[in-house]
Every structure is written in C-alpha cells, then in structure tokens.
C-alpha positions in Angstrom: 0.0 0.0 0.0 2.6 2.6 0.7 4.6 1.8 -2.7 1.6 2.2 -4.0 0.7 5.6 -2.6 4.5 6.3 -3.2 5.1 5.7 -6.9 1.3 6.6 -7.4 1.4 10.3 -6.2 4.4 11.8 -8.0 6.7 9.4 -7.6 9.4 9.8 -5.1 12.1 8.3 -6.9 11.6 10.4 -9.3 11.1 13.3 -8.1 12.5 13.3 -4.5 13.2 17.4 -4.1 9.2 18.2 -4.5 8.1 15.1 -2.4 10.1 16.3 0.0 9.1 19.9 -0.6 5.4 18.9 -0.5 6.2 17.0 3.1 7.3 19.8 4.7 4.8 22.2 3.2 2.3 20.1 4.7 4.0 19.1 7.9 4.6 23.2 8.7 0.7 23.4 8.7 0.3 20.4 10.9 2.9 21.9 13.2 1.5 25.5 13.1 -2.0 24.1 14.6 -1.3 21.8 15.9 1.8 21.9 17.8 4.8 19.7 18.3 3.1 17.0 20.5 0.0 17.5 19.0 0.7 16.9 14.8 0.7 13.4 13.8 2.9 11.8 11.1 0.1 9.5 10.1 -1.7 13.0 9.4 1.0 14.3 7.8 1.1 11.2 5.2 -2.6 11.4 4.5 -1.8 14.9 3.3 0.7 14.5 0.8 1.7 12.6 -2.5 3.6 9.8 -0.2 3.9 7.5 2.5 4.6 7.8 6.0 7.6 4.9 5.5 9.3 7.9 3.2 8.4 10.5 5.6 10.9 8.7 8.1 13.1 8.0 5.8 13.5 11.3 4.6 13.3 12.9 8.3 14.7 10.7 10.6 10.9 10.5 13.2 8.8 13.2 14.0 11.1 15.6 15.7 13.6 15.6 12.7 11.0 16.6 10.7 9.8 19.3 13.0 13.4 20.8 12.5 13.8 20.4 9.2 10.5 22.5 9.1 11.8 25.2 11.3 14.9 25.6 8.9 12.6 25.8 5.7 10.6 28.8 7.3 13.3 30.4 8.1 15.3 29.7 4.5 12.2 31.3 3.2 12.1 34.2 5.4 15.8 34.8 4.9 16.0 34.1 1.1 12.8 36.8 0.5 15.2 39.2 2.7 18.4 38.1 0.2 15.9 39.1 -3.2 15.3 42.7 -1.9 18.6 43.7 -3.0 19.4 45.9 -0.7 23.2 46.9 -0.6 22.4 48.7 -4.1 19.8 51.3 -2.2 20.2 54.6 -0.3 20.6 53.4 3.5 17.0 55.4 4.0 14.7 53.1 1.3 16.8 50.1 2.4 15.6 49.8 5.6 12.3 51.5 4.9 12.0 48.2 2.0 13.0 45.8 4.9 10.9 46.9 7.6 8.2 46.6 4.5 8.9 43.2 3.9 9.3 41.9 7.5 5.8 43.3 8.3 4.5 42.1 4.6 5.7 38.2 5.3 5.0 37.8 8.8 1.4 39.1 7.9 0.8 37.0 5.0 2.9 33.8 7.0 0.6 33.2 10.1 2.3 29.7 9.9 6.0 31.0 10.5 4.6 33.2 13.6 3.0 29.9 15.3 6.1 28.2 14.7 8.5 30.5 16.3 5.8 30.6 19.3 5.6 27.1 19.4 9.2 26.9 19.7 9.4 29.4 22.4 7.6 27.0 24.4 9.8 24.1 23.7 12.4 27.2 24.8 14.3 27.2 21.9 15.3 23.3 21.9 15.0 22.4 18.5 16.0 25.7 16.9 19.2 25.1 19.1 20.0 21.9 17.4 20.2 23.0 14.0 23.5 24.7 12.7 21.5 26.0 9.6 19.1 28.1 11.3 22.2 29.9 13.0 23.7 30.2 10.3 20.6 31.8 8.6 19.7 34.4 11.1 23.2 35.8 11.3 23.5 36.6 7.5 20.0 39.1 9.1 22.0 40.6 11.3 25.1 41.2 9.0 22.6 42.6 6.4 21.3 45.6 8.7 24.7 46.2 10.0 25.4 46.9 6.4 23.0 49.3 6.7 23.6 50.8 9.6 27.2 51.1 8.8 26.2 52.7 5.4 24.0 55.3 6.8 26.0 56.5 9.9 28.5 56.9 7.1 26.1 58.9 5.4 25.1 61.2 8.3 22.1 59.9 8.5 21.3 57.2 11.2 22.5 57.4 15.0 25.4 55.4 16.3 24.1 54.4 19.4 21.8 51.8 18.3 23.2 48.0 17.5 22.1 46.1 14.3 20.7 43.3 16.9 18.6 46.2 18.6 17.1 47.0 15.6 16.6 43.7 14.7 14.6 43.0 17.8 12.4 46.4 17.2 11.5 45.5 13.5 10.9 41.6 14.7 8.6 42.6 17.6 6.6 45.1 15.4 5.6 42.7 12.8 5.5 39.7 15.2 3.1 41.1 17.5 0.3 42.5 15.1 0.5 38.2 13.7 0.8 36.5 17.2 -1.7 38.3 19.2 -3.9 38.9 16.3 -7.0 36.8 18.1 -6.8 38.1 21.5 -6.1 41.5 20.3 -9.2 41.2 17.7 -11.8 39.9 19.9 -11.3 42.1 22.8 -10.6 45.4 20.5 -12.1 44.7 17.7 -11.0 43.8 14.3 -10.6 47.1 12.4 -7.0 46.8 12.6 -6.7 44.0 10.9 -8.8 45.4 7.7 -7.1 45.6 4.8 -6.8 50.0 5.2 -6.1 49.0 9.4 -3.2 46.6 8.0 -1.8 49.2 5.3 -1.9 51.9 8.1 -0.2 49.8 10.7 2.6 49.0 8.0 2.5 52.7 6.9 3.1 53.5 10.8 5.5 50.6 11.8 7.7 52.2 9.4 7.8 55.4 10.3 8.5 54.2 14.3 11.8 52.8 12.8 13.0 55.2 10.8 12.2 57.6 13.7 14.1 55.7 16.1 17.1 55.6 13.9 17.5 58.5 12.0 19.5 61.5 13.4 17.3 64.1 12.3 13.6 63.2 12.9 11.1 63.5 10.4 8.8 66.2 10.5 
C-alpha cells in the first residue's frame, strides 16, 4: 500500500526534491496548529503525494522533521530578505523596504509566527540543534549592519543603536500584530486587521523605525 501511494502520487524516486518539498509544506501546517506534540505523522502522510515509510526515511521520526521544518521557514524568510537587494539602495529606502517586507511576510505567514511561538515554548530546543538556522539568522543581522554602517557613514542614522537592537524592534513590530492577532481582535475589535487598518499599521511601523534611527527626525 505505501509503494503504491508512493510511486502513485508523483513518484518519489523520481522526483525526491518536490516530495520532499510537499512533506514539509504540509508538515509546517500540521505543526502550526497543531503543535509539536499534537501533529501526527500518520496526518501528515494522509496529506501529501507519499507515505509515512518515506516521511521517516526522509526525516529521521517526527522531531527531525519538526526541525527540518523550522529551517525551511526560516530559509524562506531569509532568502525573500536576500531578493530585496538591498546593498544597491540609499541606507534610508533600504531599511524602509525591509521593515516593509518583515511586516508584509510575517502578515501573509501566520504559519511561520505559530512556529516560532511554538518553539518558544519548547524554549528554543529544537532551533538550538540546527546549525542551519544559526547560520541563517546571522547573514540578518550582517545585512542591517550593512545598513547601519552605510547610513551613519552617510550622516544619517545614530550610532548608538546595535544592528541586533534594531533587529529585535522591526521583529517585535511585525510579530506582534500576527501572534496576538485573536486576542487583540476579539477584545478590541477587528478594524485593525482590515485591509486600510493593515496598510496603516505597516504605513506606521515604518515610520516608528525610521524615527528611532534617523538622526534628524522626520517632521
């Protein structure tokens, strides 16, 4: 049966990249609702164009899969970063474009937010096993230190505020208005989350960081 469902969905031997593309596509929305503990491989295999024998031999058991997920969101997260470009703009519209995007994906990745939070449970555990993710997340940082080097070069941005700082203050911006989007929603109300209350609050999120880092404030 699970030859069958192997060869007979895509074939894995053929094709092993997507099948195991299409296994962690579905496994990250498994994990997103339902949590480490709560996603189940036999769930996971119902899902997608192969067999739970190919999920463990691709991933190891359920937990090497879990990782392998966390790396792939945050591959994609850091890759969409990588595509902006952004050594070959003004030190102003670079981090204006980044701040953008950060809010743009986390808003249209609700699946990468309930990861991370997930994780935070498990305290980190699983993201701290993986030498890719590391590896990853400091090619962020060296990015805005680029520009932050660029536009206290140019005059423009203080030089009290580290690259990790900022980090944390365009993460916590775009992370907050995903993770606490229910709470926030049913005891407030929804019109933030409309699509003018979205464009405002990105409009706005930008203009806190650029505020907080540029030497003369804008008027």
């Amino acid at each position: 049966m699970d030859t069958e469902k192997a060869t007979g969905r895509g074939g894995w031997k053929q094709d092993p990249a997507g099948v195991q593309s299409n296994i962690l596509a579905v496994a990250m929305s498994e994990f997103a609702d339902n949590g480490l503990s709560g996603a189940r491989i036999d769930e996971i295999a119902a899902k997608t164009r192969t067999s739970k024998r190919m999920i463990y031999y691709y991933f190891g058991d359920k937990e090497g899969l879990y990782r392998r997920v966390l790396e792939e969101a945050y591959r994609k997260v850091r890759e969409g970063e990588r595509k902006l470009d952004l050594d070959h703009l003004p030190p102003v519209e670079a981090l204006t474009r980044l701040v953008e995007f950060t809010f743009d994906h986390h808003s249209r990745n609700p699946d990468f937010i309930r990861l991370v939070m997930i994780e935070n449970i498990h305290h980190g555990a699983y993201l701290e096993r993986s030498d890719l993710i590391g590896r990853l997340n400091a090619g962020a940082i060296e990015k805005l230190e680029t520009i932050c080097r660029r536009g206290r070069e140019a005059g423009l941005f203080r030089d009290d505020v580290e690259p990790l700082e900022l980090h944390w203050q365009i993460s916590a911006l775009s992370f907050f208005n995903v993770s606490n989007r229910a709470t926030f929603s049913r005891i407030f109300g929804g019109r933030l989350y409309g699509s003018e209350g979205q464009e405002t609050m990105r409009r706005h999120v930008v203009e806190l960081i650029l505020r907080f880092m540029l030497k003369d404030k804008m008027s």
